[in-house]
C-alpha positions as CSV (number, residue, x, y, z in Angstrom):
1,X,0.0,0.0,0.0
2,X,1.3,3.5,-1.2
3,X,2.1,5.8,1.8
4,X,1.2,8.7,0.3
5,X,-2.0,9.5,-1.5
6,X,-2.9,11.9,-5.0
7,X,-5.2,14.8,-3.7
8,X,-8.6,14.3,-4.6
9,X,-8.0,17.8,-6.5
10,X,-5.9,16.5,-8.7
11,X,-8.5,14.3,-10.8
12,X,-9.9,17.9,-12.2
13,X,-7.0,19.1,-14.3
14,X,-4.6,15.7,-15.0
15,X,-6.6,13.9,-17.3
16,X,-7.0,16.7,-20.0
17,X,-3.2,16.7,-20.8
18,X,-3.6,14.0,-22.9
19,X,-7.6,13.4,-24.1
20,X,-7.2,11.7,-26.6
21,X,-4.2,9.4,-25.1
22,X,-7.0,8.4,-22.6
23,X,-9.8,8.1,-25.1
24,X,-8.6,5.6,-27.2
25,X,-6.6,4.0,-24.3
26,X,-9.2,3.5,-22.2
27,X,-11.9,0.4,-22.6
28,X,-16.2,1.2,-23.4
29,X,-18.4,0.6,-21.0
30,X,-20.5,-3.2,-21.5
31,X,-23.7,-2.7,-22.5
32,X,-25.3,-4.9,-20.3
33,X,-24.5,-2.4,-17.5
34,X,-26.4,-0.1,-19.6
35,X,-29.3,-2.3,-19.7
36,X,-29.0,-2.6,-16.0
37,X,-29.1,1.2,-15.5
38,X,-32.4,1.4,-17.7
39,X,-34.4,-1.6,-16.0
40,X,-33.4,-0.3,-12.7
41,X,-34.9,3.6,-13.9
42,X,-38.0,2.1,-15.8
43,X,-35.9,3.2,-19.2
44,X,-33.5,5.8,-20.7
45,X,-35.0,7.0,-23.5
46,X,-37.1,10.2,-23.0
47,X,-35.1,10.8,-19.4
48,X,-33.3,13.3,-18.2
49,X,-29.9,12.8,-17.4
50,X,-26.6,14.3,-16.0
51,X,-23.3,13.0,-15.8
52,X,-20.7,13.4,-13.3
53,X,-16.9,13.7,-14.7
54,X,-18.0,12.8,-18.1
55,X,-14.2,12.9,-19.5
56,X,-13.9,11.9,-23.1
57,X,-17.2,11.4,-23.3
58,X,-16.7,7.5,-23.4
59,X,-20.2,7.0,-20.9
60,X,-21.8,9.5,-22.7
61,X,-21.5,7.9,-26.0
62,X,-23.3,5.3,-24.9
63,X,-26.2,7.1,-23.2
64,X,-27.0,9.5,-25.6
65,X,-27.0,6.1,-28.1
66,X,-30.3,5.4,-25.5
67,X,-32.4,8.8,-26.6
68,X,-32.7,10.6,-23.4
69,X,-34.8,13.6,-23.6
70,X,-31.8,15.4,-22.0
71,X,-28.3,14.8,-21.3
72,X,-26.4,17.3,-18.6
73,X,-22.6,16.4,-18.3
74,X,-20.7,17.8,-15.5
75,X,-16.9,17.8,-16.4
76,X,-14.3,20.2,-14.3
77,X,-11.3,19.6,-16.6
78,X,-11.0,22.8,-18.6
79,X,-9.8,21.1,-21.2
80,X,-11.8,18.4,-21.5
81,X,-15.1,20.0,-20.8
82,X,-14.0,22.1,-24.2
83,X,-13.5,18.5,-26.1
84,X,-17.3,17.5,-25.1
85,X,-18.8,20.6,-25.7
86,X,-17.1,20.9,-29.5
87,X,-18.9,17.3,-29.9
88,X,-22.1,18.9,-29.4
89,X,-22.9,17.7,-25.4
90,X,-24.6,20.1,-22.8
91,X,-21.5,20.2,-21.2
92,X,-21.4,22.0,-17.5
93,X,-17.6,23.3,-17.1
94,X,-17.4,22.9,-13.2
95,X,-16.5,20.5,-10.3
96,X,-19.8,18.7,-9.3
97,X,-20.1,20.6,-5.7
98,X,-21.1,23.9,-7.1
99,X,-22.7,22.6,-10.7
100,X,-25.4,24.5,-11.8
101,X,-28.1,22.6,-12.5
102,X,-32.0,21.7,-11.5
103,X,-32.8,20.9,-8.5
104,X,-35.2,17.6,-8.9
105,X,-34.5,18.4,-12.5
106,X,-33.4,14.9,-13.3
107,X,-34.5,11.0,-13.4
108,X,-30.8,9.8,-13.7
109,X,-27.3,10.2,-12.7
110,X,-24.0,8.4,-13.5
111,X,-20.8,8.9,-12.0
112,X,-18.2,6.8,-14.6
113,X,-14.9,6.1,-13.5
114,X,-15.0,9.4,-11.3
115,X,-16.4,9.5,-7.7
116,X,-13.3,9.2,-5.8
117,X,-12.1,12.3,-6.8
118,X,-15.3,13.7,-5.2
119,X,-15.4,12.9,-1.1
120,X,-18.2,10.6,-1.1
121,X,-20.6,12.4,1.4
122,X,-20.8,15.5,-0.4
123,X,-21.2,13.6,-3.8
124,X,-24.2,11.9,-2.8
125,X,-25.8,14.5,-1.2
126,X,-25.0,16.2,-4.7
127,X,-26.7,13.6,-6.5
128,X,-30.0,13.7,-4.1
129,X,-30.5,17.3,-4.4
130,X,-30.1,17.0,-8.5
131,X,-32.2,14.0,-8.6
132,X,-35.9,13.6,-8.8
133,X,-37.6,11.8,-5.7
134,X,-37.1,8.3,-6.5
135,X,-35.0,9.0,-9.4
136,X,-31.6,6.8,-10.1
137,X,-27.9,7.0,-8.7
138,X,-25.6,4.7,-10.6
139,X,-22.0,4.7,-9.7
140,X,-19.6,2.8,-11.6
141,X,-16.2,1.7,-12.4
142,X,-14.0,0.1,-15.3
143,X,-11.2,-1.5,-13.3
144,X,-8.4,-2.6,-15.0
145,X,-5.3,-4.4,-12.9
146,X,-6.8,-6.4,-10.0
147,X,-4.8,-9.0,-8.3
148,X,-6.0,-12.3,-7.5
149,X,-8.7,-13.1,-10.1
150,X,-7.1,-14.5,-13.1
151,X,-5.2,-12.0,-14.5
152,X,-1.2,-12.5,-14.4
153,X,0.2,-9.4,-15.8
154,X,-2.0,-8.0,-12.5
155,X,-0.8,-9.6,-10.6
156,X,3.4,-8.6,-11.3
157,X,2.2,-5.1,-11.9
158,X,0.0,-4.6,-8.6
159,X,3.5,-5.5,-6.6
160,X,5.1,-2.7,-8.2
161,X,3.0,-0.1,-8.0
162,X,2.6,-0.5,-4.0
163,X,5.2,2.2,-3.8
164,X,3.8,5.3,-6.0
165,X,1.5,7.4,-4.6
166,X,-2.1,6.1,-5.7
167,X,-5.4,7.9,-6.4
168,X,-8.1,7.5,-3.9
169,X,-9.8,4.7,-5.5
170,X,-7.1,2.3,-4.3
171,X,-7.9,0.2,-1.2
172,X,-5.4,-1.7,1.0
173,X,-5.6,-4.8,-1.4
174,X,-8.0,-4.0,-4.3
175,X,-10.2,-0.8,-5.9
176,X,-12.6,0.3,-3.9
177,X,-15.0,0.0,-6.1
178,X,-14.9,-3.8,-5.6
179,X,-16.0,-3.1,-2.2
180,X,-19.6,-3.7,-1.9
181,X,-20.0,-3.2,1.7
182,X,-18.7,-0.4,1.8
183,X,-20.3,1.4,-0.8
184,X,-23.7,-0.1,0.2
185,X,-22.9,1.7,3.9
186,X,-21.9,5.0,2.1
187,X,-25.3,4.9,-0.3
188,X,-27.7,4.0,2.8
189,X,-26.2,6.6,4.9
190,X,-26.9,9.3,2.5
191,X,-30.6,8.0,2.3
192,X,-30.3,6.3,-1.0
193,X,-32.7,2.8,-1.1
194,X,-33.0,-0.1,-3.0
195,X,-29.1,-0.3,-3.2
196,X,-28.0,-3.1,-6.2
197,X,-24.8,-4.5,-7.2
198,X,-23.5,-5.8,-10.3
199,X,-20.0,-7.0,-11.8
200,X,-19.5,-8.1,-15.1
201,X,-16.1,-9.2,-16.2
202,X,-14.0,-8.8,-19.5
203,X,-11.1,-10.2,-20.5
204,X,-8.7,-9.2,-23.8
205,X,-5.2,-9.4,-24.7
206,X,-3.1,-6.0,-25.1
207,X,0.1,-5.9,-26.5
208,X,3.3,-3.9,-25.0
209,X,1.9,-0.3,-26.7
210,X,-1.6,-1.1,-25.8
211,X,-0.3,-2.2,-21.9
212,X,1.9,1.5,-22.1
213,X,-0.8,3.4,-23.4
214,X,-3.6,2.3,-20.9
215,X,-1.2,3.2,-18.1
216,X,-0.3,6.2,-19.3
217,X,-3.4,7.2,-19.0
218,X,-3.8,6.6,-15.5
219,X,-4.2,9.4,-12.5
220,X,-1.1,8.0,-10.7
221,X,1.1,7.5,-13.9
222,X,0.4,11.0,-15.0
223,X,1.6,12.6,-11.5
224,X,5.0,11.0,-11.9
225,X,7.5,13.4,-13.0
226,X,8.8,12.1,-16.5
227,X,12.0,10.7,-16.2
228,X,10.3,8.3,-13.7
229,X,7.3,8.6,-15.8
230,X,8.8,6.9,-19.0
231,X,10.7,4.5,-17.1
232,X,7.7,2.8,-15.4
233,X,5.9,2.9,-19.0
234,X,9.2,1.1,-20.8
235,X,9.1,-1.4,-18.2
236,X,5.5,-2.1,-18.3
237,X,5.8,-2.4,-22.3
238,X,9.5,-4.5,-22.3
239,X,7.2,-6.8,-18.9
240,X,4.4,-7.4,-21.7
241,X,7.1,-8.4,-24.3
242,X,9.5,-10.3,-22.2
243,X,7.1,-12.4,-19.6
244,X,4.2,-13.0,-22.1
245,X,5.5,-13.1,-25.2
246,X,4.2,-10.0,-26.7
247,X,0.5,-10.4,-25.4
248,X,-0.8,-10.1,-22.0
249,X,-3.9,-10.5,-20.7
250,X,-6.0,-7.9,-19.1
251,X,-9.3,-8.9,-17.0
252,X,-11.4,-5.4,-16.8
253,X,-13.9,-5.5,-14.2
254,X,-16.8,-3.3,-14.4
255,X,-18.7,-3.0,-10.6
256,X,-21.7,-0.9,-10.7
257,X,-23.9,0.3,-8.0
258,X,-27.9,1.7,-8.2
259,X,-29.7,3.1,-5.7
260,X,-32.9,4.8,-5.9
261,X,-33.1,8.6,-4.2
262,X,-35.6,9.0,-1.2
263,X,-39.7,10.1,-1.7
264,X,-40.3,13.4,-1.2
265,X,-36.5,14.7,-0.2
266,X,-36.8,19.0,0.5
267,X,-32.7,19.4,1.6
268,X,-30.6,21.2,-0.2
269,X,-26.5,21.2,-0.8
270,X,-24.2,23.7,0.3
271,X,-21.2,23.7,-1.2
């Protein structure tokens, strides 16, 4: 386990120095958690939606692919809150706290990939006061080196990273993500109901510029300076050539939690 950890305030500006490095780098969402998401709301299409850290645009995608009547995405990342809102998105440039948006204006929100860098109190809270009474809070995750499960090149690579400073979705021995107790406590406490877990699992081969390129685009790669930087990424590229012959597997797990926001909810959300 790292000793140090990034700042939560980091995750608004890092990812925007390289977009598109992280676009193409970084895996889609499955579909079936899609289809989870719109059985759990009573549908997608026609709904209003809003999106917290929407990135790239990669969850996005996929929603607006659904026909919601309205799509809001909340991105804090100058840079890449510019890249969605060229591509045509209602794009919010602003950390989710102090996002301007309805109150009760919305049936839906999904945080992709993102809610660690918001402290998770204050991000659910958020996500009542945004959402409808009964509407839909769906939190998820693409995680992509977990040790334990099957996955080999995890395994190695999880032993080296102990010592770099991680982002705050690391745990002790996994992402946090994977922690279902946990997130079920946080989600209850906040007076979300009906809380619901899902994982689906993925498995594909990436070769040594695929392996360098998806950890490149990570939080804690990023933060390195770039000596260091390039010298992890080598080794991570020469590990996928020289240990598995060119072609190493990567399991992605996706977890994703829904919860439904109380009846009748009047607080509001100070920033």
């Amino acid at each position: 386990m790292a000793a140090t950890r990034i700042e939560r305030s980091t995750g608004a500006g890092i990812f925007g120095i390289d977009a598109s490095g992280y676009d193409s780098a970084r895996a889609d969402y499955p579909a079936e958690m899609f289809d989870a998401v719109e059985e759990y709301a009573g549908g997608i299409r026609g709904s209003r939606i809003f999106e917290v850290g929407a990135g790239t645009g990669i969850a996005s995608r996929a929603l607006l692919a659904r026909e919601p009547a309205r799509l809001s995405l909340i991105e804090p990342d100058p840079v890449l809150a510019r890249g969605l809102q060229q591509a045509g998105f209602e794009t919010v440039a602003s950390p989710f706290e102090t996002a301007e948006l309805q109150a009760r204006g919305y049936d839906v929100g999904l945080a992709a990939s993102c809610i660690h860098w918001v402290e998770p109190e204050r991000s659910h809270r958020r996500a009542r006061e945004l959402l409808r009474p009964d509407g839909t809070w769906a939190i998820c995750w693409n995680v992509y080196r977990s040790a334990d499960i099957g996955d080999p090149f995890a395994d190695i690579i999880v032993r080296r990273l102990a010592a770099l400073p991680l982002p705050p979705s690391e745990a002790a021995n996994r992402h946090y993500s994977l922690d279902e107790a946990k997130h079920r406590d946080d989600l209850r406490a906040a007076g979300f109901t009906d809380v619901r877990f899902h994982v689906w699992r993925r498995e594909r081969l990436l070769s040594g510029e695929e392996m360098r390129a998806l950890y490149a685009s990570f939080s804690f790669v990023r933060a390195l300076p770039e000596s260091e930087r390039m010298l992890l990424l080598d080794e991570i590229a020469n590990l996928v050539r020289s240990q598995f012959g060119g072609s190493a597997p990567n399991v992605v797990l996706t977890p994703l939690y829904l919860a439904r926001a109380p009846a009748g909810s009047n607080e509001t959300f100070h920033s």
